[in-house]
C-alpha positions in Angstrom: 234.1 -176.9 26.5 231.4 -175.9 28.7 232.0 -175.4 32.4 230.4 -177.6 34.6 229.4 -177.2 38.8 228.2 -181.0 39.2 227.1 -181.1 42.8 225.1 -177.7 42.1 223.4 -179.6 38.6 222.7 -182.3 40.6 220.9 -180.0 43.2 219.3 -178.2 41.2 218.3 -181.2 39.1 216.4 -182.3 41.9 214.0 -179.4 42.0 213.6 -179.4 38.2 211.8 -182.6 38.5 209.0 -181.6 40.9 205.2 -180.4 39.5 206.3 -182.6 36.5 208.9 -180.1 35.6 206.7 -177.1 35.9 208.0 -175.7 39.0 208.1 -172.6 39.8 211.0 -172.8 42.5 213.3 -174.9 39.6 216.4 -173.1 38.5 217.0 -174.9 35.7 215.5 -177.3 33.0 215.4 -180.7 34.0 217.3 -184.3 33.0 215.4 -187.2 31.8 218.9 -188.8 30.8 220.1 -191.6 32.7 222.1 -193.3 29.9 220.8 -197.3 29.3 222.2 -200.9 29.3 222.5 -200.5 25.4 225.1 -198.4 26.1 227.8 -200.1 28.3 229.3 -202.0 25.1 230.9 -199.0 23.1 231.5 -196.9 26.6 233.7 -200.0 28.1 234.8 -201.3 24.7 233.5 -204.9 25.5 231.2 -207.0 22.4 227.9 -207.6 22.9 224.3 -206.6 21.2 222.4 -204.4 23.1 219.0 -205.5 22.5 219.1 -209.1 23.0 219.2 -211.0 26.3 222.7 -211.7 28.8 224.0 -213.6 31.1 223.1 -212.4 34.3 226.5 -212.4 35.9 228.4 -210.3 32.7 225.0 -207.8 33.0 226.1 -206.8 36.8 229.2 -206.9 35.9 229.5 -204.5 33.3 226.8 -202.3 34.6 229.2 -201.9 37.9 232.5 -201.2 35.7 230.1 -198.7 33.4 228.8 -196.9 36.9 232.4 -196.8 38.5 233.0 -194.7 35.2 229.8 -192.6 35.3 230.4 -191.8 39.0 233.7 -189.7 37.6 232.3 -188.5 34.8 228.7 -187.5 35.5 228.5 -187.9 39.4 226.4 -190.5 39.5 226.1 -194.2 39.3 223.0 -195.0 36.5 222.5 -198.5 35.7 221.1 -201.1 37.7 223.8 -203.3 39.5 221.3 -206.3 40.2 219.5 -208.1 38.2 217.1 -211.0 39.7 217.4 -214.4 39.6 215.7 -217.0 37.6 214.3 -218.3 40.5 212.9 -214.8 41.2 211.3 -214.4 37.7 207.8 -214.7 37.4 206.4 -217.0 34.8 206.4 -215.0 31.5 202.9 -214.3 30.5 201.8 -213.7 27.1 202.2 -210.3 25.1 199.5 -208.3 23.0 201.0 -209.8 19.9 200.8 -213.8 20.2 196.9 -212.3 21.4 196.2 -211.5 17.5 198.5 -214.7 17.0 201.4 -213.1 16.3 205.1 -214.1 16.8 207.9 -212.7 18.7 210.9 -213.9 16.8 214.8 -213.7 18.2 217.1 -212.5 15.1 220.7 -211.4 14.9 219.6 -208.1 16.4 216.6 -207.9 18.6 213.4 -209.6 19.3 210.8 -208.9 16.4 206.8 -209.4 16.4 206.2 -211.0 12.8 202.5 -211.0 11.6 199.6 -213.7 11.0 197.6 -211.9 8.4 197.7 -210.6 5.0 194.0 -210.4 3.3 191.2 -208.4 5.5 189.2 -211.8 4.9 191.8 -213.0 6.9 192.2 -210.3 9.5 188.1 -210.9 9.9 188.1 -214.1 11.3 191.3 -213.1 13.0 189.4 -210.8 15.2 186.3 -213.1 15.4 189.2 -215.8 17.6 190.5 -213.0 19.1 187.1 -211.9 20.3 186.5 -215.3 21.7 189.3 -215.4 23.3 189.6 -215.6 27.2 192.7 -213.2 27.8 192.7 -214.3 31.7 193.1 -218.1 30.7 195.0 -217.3 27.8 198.1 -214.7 29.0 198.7 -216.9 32.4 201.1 -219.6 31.9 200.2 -222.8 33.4 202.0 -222.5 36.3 201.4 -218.8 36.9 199.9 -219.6 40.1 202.0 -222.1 41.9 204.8 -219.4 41.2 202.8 -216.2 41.7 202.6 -217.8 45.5 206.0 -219.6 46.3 207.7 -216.1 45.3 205.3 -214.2 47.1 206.2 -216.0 50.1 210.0 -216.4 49.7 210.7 -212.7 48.0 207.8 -210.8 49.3 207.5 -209.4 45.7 204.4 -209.4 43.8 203.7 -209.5 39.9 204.1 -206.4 37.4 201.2 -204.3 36.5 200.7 -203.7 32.5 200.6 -200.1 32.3 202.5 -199.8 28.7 202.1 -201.6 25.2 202.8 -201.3 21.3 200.8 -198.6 20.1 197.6 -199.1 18.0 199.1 -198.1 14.5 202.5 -200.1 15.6 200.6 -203.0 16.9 198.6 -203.2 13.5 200.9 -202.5 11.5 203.1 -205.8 12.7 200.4 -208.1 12.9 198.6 -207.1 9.8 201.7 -204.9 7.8 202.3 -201.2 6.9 200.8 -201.3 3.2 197.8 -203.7 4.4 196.8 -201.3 7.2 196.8 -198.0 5.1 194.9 -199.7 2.1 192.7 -201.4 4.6 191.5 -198.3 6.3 190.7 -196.6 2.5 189.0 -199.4 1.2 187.3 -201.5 4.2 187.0 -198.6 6.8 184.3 -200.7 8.8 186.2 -203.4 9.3 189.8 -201.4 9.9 187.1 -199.7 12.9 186.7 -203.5 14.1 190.3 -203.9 14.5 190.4 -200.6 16.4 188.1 -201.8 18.9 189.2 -205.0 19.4 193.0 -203.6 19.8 191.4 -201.6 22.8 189.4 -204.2 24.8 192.3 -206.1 24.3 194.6 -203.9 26.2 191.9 -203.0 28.7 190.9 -206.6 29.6 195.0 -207.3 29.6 195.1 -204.6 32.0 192.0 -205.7 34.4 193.7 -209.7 34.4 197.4 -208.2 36.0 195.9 -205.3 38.1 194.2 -208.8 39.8 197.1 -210.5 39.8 198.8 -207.9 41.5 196.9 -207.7 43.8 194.5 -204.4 43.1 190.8 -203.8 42.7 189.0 -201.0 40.2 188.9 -198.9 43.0 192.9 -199.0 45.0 194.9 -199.9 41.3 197.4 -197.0 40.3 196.3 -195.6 37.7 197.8 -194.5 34.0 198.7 -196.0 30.6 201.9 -195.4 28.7 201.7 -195.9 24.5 204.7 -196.9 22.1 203.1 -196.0 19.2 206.4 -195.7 16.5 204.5 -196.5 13.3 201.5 -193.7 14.3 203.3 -191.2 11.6 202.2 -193.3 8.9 198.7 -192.7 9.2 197.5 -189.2 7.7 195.3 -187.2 10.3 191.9 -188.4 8.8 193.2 -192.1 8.7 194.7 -191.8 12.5 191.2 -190.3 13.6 189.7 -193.4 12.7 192.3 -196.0 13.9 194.8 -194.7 16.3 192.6 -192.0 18.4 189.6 -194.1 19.6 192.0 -196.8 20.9 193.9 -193.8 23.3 190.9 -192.4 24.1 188.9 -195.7 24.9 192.1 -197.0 27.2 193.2 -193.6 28.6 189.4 -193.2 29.9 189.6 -196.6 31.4 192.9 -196.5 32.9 192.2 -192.6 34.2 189.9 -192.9 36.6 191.4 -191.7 39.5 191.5 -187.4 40.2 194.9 -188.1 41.7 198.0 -186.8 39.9 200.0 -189.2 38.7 203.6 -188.1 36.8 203.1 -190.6 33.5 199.0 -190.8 33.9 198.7 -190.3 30.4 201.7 -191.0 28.2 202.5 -191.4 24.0 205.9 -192.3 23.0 206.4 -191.9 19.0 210.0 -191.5 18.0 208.6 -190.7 14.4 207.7 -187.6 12.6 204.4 -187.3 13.4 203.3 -183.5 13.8 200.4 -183.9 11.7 199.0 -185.4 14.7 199.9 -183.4 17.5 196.3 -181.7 17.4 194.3 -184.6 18.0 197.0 -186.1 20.5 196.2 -182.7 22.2 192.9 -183.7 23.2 194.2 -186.4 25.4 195.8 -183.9 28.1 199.2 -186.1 27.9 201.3 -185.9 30.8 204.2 -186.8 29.2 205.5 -187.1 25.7 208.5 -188.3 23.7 208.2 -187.7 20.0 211.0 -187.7 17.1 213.7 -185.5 16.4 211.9 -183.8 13.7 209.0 -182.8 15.8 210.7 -179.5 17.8 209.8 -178.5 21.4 207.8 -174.9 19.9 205.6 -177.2 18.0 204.8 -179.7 20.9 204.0 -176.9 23.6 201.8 -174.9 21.2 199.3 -177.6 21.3 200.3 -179.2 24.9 200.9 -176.5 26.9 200.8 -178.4 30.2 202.6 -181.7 28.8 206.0 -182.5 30.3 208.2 -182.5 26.8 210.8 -185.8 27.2 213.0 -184.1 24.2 213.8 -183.0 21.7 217.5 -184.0 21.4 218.5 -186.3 18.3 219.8 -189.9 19.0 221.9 -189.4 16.5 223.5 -186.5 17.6 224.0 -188.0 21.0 225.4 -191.3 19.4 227.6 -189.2 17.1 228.9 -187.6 20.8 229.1 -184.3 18.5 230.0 -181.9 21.8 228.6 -178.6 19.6 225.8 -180.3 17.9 224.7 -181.2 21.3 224.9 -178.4 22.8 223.5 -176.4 20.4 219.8 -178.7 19.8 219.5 -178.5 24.1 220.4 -174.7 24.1 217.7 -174.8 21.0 215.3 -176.3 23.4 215.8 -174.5 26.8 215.3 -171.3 24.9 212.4 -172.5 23.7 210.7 -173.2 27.0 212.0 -170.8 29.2 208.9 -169.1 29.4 206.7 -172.3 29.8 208.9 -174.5 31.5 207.8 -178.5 30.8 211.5 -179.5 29.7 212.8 -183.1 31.1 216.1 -183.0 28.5 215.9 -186.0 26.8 216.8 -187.7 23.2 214.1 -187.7 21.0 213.7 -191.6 20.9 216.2 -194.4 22.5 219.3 -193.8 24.5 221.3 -196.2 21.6 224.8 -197.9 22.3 227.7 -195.3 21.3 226.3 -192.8 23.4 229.1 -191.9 25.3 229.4 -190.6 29.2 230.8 -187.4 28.1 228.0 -186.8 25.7 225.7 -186.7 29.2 228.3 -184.6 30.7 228.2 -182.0 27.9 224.2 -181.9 28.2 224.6 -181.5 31.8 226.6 -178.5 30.8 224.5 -177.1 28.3 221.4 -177.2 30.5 223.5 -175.6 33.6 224.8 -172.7 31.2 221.8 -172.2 28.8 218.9 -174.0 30.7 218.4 -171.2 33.7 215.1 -170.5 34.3 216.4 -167.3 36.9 
């Protein structure tokens, strides 16, 4: 077992964090882990599925027994010990998905976006409604604005921004399905281009409707977009050049319009194996990335040399709580920026339920002992 100062990893923690990681004045590499609700179930022994709603009361509940443990183990309290109110809740408004007429469908496990087309006749006409559509009329609920005011005025608290949605290639790939998209890009490349650019003013004219809402113009809205673009390794580097790359480009030159520096201005989350298409992500300047386990940290900062790396550890090995895997992939990955610096340790995709407190603590260990920058 690794040794372990905690109030000096928490210090110097701090410091990692600042100039997006790049500081020169950090000691060490710096944490992106702070563990997730998922996780509470296997740590405390309690049933429950991670990804589907609960009660509000057993939420708080267990997120206060799960941080009274962390607070011994890790030195820090992590999850959220209050959750709002239904009478706090705005009105729901709708998602990207029910937009191209999708469905977002409870199961067993999690909520699931099931598709509306099958034949590119019928994606055409698809994107003919969609085109027609009024997104402002269409995403508000009926009573968005009687609500929008009476919590304004009772809470003081103001509507969500959309700054993050389902990635192009993920997006499509649910609506119209995995084999449908590839074949539809060989055969019917005009029309898979249509898709492209309706997929981006979507998104855009989503985002224009809540920065409203909220309360911001073009000029004072904060700026940056996040993509969760899973299904983007599908697509070979010709076919994502033609699908994937003009909707990031088209939305990250909308939403980036401000000089200011912003930590997540420009942001691609793809817990796939997609390499193959780090060089035209490059182009994009990202921020911030968090890509698969089987895309390592040397290949990443080759072509981003100035993005902050959310990685590279495998959820699996952090699920499996394997103390030497573990701390051999973070020591793999310190080493490997020590002489760029960019690290924010994190797994390589979701924090998922059986990661265990003590799995954090040997990362914490790892970083302190083989993450020194002096």
């Amino acid at each position: 077992m690794l040794s372990l100062d905690i109030e000096k990893f928490w210090c110097d923690d701090e410091t990692a964090h600042k100039d997006n990681c790049f500081s020169k004045d950090a000691h060490q590499a710096a944490l992106a882990i702070r563990m997730s609700d998922e996780c509470v179930f296997a740590e405390l022994d309690e049933p429950g599925k991670p990804w589907l709603p609960m009660d509000r009361e057993r939420r708080m509940s267990l997120n206060k027994r799960y941080n009274d443990k962390a607070e011994k183990i890790v030195g820090r309290r992590l999850l959220n010990e209050y959750y709002p109110t239904d009478d706090e809740i705005f009105p729901e408004i709708k998602k990207i998905g029910e937009i191209f007429e999708g469905r977002y469908v409870a199961n067993d496990i999690s909520i699931w976006l099931e598709g509306s087309v099958k034949t590119p006749a019928e994606l055409d006409k698809l994107l003919d409604r969609v085109e027609k559509t009024n997104i402002h009329e269409f995403i508000l609920p009926e009573n968005w604005y009687y609500e929008k005011l009476r919590i304004f005025e009772k809470y003081g608290t103001r509507p969500n921004q959309v700054r993050s949605v389902r990635g192009p290639v993920t997006l499509a790939t649910s609506i119209f399905g995995v084999e449908n998209l590839i074949f539809l890009i060989l055969d019917e490349p005009g029309l898979a281009s249509r898709f492209s650019a309706v997929i981006a003013d979507v998104i855009i004219e989503i985002m224009k409707v809540m920065d409203e809402e909220t309360g911001f113009t073009a000029e004072t809205s904060p700026h940056g977009f996040r993509f969760y673009d899973d299904d983007c390794n599908l697509l070979t580097p010709e076919m994502y050049a033609l699908f994937g790359y003009p909707v990031l480009k088209k939305v990250f030159e909308y939403s980036d319009r401000s000089p200011i520096y912003e930590r997540n201005k420009r942001y691609q989350h793809s817990d796939s194996a997609m390499a193959h298409l780090l060089p035209q992500l490059a182009d994009f300047n990202l921020t911030g990335c968090n890509f698969g386990p089987t895309v390592t940290v040397d290949e990443i900062r080759r072509h981003m040399p100035k993005t902050r790396i959310d990685g590279q550890l495998a959820p699996f090995t952090f699920m499996r709580n394997n103390e030497e895997q573990i701390i051999a992939e973070v020591k793999r990955d310190c080493e490997a920026v020590k002489s760029t610096r960019g690290l924010n340790v994190m797994t390589a995709g979701s924090i998922n339920n059986g990661s265990l407190l003590t799995s954090m603590r040997t990362v914490m260990a790892a970083i302190q002992n083989f993450g020194r920058y002096d």
